[in-house]
N, C-alpha and C positions, 0 to 999 in steps of 0.2 A: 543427240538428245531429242526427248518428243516432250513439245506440250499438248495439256490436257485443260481443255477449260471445261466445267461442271456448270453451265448454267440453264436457266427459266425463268422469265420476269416474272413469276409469280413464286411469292416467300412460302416456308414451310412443305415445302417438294422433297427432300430429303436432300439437299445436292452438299450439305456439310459434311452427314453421315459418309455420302459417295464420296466426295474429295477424300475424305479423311483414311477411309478403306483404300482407296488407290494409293493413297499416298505410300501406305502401310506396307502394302500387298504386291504390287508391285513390283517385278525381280529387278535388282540392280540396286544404284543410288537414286535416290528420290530427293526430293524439296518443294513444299507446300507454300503457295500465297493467298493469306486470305485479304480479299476484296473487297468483305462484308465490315464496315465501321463498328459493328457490335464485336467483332475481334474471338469471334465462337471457335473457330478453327486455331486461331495464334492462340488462345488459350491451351487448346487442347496439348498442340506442341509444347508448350512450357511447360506445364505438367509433365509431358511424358518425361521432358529431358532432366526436369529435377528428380525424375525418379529414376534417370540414367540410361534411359532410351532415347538413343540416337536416330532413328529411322522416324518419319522425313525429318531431314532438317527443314527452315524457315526463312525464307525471306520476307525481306523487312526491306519498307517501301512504301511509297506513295503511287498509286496503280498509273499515275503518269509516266513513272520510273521503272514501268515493266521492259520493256525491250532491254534499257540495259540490267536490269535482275536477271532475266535470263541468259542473256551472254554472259553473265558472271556466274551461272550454275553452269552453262558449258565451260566454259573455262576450269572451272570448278570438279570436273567429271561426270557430273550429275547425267544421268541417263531421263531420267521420266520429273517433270519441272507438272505440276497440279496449279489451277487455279480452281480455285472457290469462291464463287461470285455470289453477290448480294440480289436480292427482289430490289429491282428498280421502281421504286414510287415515283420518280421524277429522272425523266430522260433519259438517256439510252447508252450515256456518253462512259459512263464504267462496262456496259455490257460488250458495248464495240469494241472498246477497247483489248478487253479477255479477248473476246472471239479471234481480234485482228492479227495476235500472235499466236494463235496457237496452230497447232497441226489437225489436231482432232477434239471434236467439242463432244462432253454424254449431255444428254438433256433428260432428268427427270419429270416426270407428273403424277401426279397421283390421279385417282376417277373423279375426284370431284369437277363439279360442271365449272368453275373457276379457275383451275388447274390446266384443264381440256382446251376452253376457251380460249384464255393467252398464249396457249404453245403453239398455233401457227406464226404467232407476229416474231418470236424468237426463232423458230425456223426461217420466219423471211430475213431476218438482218443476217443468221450466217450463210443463207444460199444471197447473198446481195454482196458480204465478205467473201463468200467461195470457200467457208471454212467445212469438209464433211463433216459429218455428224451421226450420231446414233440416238434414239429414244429408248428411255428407261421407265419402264409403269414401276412405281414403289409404292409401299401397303398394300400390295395383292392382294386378295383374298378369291380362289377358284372356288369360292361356296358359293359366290355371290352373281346373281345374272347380270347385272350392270357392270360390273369390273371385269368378269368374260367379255362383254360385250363393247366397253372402253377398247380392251386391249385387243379387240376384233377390229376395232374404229381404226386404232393405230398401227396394223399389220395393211389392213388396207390402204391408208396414206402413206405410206412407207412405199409400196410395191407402187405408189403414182406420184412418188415423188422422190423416187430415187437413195431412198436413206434408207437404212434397216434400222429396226427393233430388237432391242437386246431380252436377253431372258428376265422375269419379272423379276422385281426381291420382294416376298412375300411379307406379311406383316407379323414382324414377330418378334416379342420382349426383349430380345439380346439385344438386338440393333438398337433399342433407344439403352439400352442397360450397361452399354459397354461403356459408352459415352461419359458415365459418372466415372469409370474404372480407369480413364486417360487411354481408351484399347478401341480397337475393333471388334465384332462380331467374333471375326475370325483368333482374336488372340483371349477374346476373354471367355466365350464358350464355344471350343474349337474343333468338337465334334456335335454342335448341333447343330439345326437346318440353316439358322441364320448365317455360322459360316461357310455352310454348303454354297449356301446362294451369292454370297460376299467373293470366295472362290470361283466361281463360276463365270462372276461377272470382272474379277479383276483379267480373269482367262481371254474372256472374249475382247474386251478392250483395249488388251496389248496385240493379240493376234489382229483387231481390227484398226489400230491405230501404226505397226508393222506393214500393213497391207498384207499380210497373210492369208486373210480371207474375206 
């Protein structure tokens, strides 16, 4: 089994919608923890499952209580165990925590200078855990010379700092639209871009959490 923790100390990065797509997308059995006290992700799951979708199941927990959560999704058969982590306003000790167990961490940001700003202190706590990692730019937009020029920022720290950068997910209605639909991108409009890129990225983050590439 591989864990996946999705974090950023900084809230509103997309890492709900990511957890949620991996969770989804996925091949094999999955199981999602959300970490987030507003409970956005365990919502989603409940939803789906009163409407008779089983993929991820949910654990249920107190994030003190993760190491044995996930020996009990190995146990379990579960292949890919997701966390979904909260913006830490106050101390570090749920972030550490994600990070400490898992195999491979995504880290979203968006361009804004807010976003940009706190993602080194999140990349220091997992190169300090020793957890690898990948960077994910969300709400693209290639119109724009400042989010070219972000996601220039971060191909460059990446190549000096030993981590790669994933392919962007662009900014586009499905990804927030699914979300009301209890779906992803990929299940609620699944030949448009937004699951192109949801596909893309569930691709590269199994091959890159695999050691594939």
């Amino acid at each position: 089994m591989i864990v996946i923790s999705v974090v950023h100390q900084k809230g509103g990065v997309g890492k709900s919608t990511i957890s949620q797509a991996l969770a989804a997308g996925l091949e094999g059995q999955t199981r999602i923890y959300d970490a987030d006290h507003q409970g956005t992700t365990s919502m989603w799951v409940e939803r789906r499952q009163a409407e008779g979708v089983s993929k991820p199941s949910l654990a249920v927990g107190r994030i003190e209580q993760l190491p044995d959560l996930i020996q009990q999704a190995e146990r379990d058969g579960v292949d890919w165990f997701v966390i979904d982590t909260p913006p830490e306003h106050s101390g570090e000790v749920n972030l550490r925590t994600a990070l400490s167990v898992a195999d491979f961490a995504v880290m979203p940001t968006r361009a804004g200078a807010n976003d940009v700003q706190v993602l080194p202190k999140t990349m220091r706590i997992a190169k300090q855990i020793g957890v690898p990692f990948s960077v994910i730019m969300n709400e693209y937009d290639g119109r724009r010379s400042l989010h070219k020029q972000v996601l220039a920022d971060l191909e460059d720290m990446a190549a000096r700092n030993g981590h790669t950068v994933l392919r962007p997910l662009r900014s586009l209605a499905a990804h927030q639209d699914s979300t009301y639909a209890s779906q992803t991108a990929t299940e609620y409009a699944p030949s448009s871009d937004a699951a192109r890129d949801m596909i893309l990225l569930t691709r590269e983050v199994m091959q890159i959490a695999r050691g594939e590439r």
